[in-house]
C-alpha positions in Angstrom: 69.2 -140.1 148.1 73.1 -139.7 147.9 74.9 -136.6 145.9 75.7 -139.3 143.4 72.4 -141.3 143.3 70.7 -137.8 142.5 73.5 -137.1 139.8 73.1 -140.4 138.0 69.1 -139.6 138.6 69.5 -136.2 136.9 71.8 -137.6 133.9 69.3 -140.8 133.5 66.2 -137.9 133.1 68.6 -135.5 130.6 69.0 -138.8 128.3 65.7 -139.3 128.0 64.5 -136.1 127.8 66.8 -135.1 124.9 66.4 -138.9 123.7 63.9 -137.7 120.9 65.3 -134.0 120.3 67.3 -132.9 117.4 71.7 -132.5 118.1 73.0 -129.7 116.1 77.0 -128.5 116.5 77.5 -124.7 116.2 80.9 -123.5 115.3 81.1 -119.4 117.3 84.3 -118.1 116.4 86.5 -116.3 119.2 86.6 -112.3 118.5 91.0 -112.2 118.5 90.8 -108.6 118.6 88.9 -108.5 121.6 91.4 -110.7 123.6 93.6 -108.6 125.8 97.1 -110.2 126.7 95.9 -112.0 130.2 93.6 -113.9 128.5 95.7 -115.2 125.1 98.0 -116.0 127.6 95.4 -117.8 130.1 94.3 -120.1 126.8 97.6 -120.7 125.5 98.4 -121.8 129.0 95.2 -124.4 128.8 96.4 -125.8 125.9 100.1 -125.9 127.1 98.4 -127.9 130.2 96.0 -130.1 128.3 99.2 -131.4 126.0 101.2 -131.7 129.3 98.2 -133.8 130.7 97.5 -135.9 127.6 101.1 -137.0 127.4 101.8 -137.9 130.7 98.8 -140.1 130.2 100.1 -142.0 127.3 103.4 -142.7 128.9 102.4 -143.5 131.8 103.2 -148.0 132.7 98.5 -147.7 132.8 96.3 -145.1 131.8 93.5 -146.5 133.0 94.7 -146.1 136.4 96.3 -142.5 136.3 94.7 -139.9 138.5 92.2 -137.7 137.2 92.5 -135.1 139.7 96.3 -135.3 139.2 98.1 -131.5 140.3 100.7 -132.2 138.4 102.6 -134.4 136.0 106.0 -134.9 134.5 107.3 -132.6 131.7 110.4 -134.1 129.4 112.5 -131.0 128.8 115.5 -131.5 127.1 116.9 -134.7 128.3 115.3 -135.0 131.4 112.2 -134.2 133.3 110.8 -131.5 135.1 107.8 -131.3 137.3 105.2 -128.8 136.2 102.4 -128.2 138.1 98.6 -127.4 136.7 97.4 -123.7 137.0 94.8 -123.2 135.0 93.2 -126.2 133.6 89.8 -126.9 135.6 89.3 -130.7 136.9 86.4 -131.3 134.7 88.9 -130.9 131.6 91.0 -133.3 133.5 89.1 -135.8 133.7 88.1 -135.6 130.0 91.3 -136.0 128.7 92.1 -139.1 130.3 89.1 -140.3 129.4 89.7 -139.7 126.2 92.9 -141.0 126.0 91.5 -144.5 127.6 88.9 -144.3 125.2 91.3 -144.2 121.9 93.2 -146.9 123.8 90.0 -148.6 123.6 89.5 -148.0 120.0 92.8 -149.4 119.1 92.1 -152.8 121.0 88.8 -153.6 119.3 90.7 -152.6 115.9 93.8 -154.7 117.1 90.9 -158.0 117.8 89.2 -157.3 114.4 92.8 -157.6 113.0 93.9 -154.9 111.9 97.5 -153.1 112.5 97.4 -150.4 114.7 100.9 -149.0 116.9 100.2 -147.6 120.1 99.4 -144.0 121.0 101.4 -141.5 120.0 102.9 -138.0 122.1 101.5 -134.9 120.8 103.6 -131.6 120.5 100.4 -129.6 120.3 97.3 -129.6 121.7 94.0 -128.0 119.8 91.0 -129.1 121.8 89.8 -128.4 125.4 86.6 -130.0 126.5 84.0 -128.1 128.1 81.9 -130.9 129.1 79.0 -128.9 131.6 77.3 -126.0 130.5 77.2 -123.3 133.7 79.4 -125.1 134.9 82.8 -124.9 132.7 81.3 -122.4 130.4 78.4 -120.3 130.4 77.0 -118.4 127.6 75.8 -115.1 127.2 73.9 -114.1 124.1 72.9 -110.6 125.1 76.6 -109.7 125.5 78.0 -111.8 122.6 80.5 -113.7 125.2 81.4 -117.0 126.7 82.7 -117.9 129.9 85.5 -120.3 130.6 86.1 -122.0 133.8 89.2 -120.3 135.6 89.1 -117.6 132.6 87.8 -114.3 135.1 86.5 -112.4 132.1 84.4 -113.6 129.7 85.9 -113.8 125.9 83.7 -111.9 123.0 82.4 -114.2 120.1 80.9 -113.9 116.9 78.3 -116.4 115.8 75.7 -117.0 118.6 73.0 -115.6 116.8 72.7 -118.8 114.5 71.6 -120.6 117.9 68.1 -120.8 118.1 66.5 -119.3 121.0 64.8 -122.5 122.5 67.8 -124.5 122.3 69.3 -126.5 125.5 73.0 -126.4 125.7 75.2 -129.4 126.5 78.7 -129.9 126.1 81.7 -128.0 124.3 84.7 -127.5 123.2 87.2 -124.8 122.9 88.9 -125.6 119.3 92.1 -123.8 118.1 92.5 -123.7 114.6 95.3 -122.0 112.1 92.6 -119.1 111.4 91.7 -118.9 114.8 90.0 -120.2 118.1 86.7 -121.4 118.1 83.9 -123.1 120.3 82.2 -126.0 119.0 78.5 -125.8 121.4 76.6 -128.5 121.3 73.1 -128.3 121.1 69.4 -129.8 121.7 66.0 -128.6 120.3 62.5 -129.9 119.5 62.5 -131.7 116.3 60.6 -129.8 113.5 57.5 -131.8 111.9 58.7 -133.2 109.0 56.6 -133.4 105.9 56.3 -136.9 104.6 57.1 -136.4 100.4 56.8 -140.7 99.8 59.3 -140.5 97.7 63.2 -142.8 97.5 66.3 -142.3 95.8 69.4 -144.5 95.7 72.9 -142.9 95.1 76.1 -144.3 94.1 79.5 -142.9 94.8 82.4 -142.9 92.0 84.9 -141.0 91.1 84.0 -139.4 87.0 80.7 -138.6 88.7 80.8 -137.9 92.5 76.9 -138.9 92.7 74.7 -140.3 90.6 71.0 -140.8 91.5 68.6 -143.9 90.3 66.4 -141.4 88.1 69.8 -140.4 86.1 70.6 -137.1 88.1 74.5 -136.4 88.4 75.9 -134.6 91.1 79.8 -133.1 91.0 81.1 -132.1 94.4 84.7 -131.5 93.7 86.1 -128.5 95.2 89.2 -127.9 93.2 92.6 -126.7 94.9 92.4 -122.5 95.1 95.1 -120.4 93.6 95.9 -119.7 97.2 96.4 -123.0 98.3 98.7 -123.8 95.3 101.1 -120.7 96.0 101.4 -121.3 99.6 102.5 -124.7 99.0 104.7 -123.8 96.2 106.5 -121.1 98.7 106.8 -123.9 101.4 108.3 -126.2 99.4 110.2 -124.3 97.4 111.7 -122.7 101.0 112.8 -126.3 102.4 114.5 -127.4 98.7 116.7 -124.3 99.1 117.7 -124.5 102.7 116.6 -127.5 104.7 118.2 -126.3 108.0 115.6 -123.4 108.1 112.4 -125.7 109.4 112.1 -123.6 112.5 113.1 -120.2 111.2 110.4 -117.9 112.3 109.6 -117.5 108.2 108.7 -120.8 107.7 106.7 -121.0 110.8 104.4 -118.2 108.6 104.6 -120.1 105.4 103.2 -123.1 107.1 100.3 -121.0 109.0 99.4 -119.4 105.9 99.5 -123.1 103.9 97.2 -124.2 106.7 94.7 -121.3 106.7 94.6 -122.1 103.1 93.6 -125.6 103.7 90.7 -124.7 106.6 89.5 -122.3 104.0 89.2 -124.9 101.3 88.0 -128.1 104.0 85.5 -125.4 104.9 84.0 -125.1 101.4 84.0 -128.8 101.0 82.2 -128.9 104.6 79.7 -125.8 103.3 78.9 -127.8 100.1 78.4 -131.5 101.4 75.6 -130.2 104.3 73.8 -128.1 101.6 73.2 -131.1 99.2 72.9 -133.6 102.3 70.3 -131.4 103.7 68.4 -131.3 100.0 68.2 -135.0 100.3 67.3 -135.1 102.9 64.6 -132.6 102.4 63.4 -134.4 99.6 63.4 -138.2 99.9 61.9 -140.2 102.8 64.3 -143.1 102.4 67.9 -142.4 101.0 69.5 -145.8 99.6 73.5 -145.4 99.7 76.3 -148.0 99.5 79.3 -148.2 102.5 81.9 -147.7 100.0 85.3 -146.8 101.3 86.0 -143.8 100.2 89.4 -143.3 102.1 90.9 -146.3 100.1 89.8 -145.0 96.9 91.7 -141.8 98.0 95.0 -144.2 98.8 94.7 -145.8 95.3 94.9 -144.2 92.3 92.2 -141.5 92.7 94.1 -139.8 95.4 93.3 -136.0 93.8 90.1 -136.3 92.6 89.1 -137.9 96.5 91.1 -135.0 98.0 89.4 -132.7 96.3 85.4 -133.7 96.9 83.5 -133.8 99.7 82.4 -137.1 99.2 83.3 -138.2 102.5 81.3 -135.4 104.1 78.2 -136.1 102.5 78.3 -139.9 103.2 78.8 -139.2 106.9 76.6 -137.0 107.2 73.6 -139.2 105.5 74.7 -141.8 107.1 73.6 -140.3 110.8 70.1 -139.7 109.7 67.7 -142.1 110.3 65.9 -142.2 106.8 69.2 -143.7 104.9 69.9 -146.9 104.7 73.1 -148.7 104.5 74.0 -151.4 102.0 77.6 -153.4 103.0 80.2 -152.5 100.5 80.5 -156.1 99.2 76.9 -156.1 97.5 77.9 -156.6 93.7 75.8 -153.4 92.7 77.9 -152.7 89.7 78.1 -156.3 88.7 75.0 -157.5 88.9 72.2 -157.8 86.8 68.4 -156.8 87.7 66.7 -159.3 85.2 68.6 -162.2 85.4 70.9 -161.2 88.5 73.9 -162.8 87.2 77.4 -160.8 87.5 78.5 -158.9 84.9 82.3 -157.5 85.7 83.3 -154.5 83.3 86.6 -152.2 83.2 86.5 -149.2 84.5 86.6 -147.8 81.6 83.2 -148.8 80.3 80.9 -146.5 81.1 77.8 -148.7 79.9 76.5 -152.1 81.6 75.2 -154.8 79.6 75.0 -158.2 81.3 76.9 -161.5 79.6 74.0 -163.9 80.5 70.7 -162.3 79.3 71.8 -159.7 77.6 70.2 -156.9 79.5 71.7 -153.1 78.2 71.6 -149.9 80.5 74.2 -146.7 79.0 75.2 -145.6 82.6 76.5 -148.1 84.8 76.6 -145.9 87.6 72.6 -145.1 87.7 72.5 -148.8 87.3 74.1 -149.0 90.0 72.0 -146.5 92.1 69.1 -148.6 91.0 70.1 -152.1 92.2 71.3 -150.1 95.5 67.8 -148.8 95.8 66.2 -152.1 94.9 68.5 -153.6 97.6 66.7 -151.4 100.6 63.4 -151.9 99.8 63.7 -155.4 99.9 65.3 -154.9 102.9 62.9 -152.8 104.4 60.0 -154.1 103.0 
């Protein structure tokens, strides 16, 4: 057997392996105090590389045939362009950023065929996200010592967080996230499913926007996450700083402004994030099949409920019920509001009228909205029966 038969042999038996194990994502934040000045500057020079590589990708005449392994790439500076070779960036993380690239070109085309408008890929001035695709390979992790090793890096780099990975858990890929509050490793996971205790019981939820989620028994659930006072007077200093002097966008004050607008904002998306997996994980908990509609959520938040989207984690909680297996999906252009579960008729109301009471037989429910988590639920079963 060849190197690469054995490989592909090895990959084929991980699949299956972790085929029927449970994927979990753990967020270990980097300890900044601990980082001593050759190793910011080592990371910032990874991510200096990987937005050097990702770029040279996208402008290159094809991306699906750029090198790899490439030692160096093109650099616009100014007006023209310099060659700048890699020095720190590992060939593994090569290799997954032009595959990545390729693979949003990919994503683009199938959007492009389903006819949608799409432009092509854009240059990047910055660059958050390194892949660590192999663990031991491009990072290692020590949870004895609190650290994690990077490819290239020659001392490891103290974290905070790697107690919340259970013991027995197998380690896959990673990735090396830098956000406004910090950087960060996103390790993904695999581990033996718990037994899950079979309750019998269903639920069918409907999204909207006066109440975030309503169940079919007539429980309402609120998950707005309103903006903080810190949020509103970082923005306020932001803007209030380009209105008086436009010319100062790259002043080293604004540059703190903006950091301290964007902190805000992780702090708040975090909440949102923090709220959405504690009631996801209830339902889930509780309810062996979980009825929910595909509504889209991001065009309600384009219309006229832009804040009260913005501001609930919504999105989050659909997402995340949507990659279990006990929820099932009904298409977004079942009439659920409209239609009637006596006579089945279509009823359209405003959306100001909070009741439902159908034209044709006259059937009368107060809350549209549990109706609708009703008819949703009645959809699945049928489905499912």
């Amino acid at each position: 057997m060849t190197k690469n038969e054995a490989i592909k042999a090895t990959m084929t038996n991980t699949r299956a392996r972790r085929k029927d194990m449970a994927c979990r994502v753990f967020e270990v934040k980097v300890a900044a105090g601990k980082l001593s000045r050759e190793k910011l500057e080592h990371l910032s020079r990874l991510f200096l590389e990987a937005k050097w590589l990702r770029n040279a990708v996208v402008g290159s005449e094809n991306a699906f045939a750029f090198d790899r392994n490439a030692k160096s790439v093109l650099v616009k500076v100014g007006g023209a362009f310099e060659e700048r070779g890699f020095t720190v960036i590992g060939s593994q993380m090569k290799q997954d950023i032009v595959d990545s690239v390729k693979s949003e070109i990919k994503g683009l085309a199938t959007k492009k065929k389903q006819g949608e408008k799409v432009g092509k890929l854009k240059f990047k001035s910055f660059c958050n996200s390194i892949p660590l695709r192999q663990f031991g390979a491009t990072y290692r992790v020590d949870r004895e010592g609190n650290t994690v090793s990077i490819q290239g890096l020659r001392k490891p780099v103290k974290v905070r967080g790697l107690k919340q990975i259970p013991a027995d858990a197998e380690f896959a890929n990673a990735k090396l996230v830098r956000k406004p509050s910090g950087l960060y490793f996103h390790i993904t996971t695999y581990s033996i499913k718990p037994d899950e205790n079979k309750t019998g019981a269903v639920v069918g939820i409907d999204f909207g926007i006066k109440t975030n989620l309503t169940l079919d028994n007539g429980e309402e659930l609120n998950v707005c996450v309103p903006e903080t006072k810190t949020v509103k007077r970082s923005s306020k200093k932001v803007n209030k700083a380009l209105v008086k002097n436009r010319r100062n966008k790259k002043s080293k004050n604004h540059k703190k402004r903006i950091r301290r607008l964007r902190i805000a904002y992780e702090k708040q998306n975090n909440q949102k994030g923090d709220l959405a997996k504690k009631i996801a994980s209830k339902l889930l908990r509780e309810y062996d099949l979980i009825a929910i509609q595909d509504e889209m959520i991001a065009n309600w938040h384009k219309g006229l409920f832009g804040k009260q989207v913005q501001h609930s984690a919504m999105g989050f909680i659909k997402a995340r019920l949507k990659t279990s297996p006990k929820t099932h999906v009904i298409e977004r252009e079942f009439p659920s509001t409209q239609k009637c579960p006596v006579c089945g008729e279509n009823t359209k109301h405003p959306l100001d009228i909070r009741h439902y009471e159908c034209a044709y037989c006259g059937y009368f429910h107060p809350s549209r909205d549990q109706k609708s988590a009703e008819m949703i639920l009645m959809e699945a079963l049928r489905r499912t029966a």
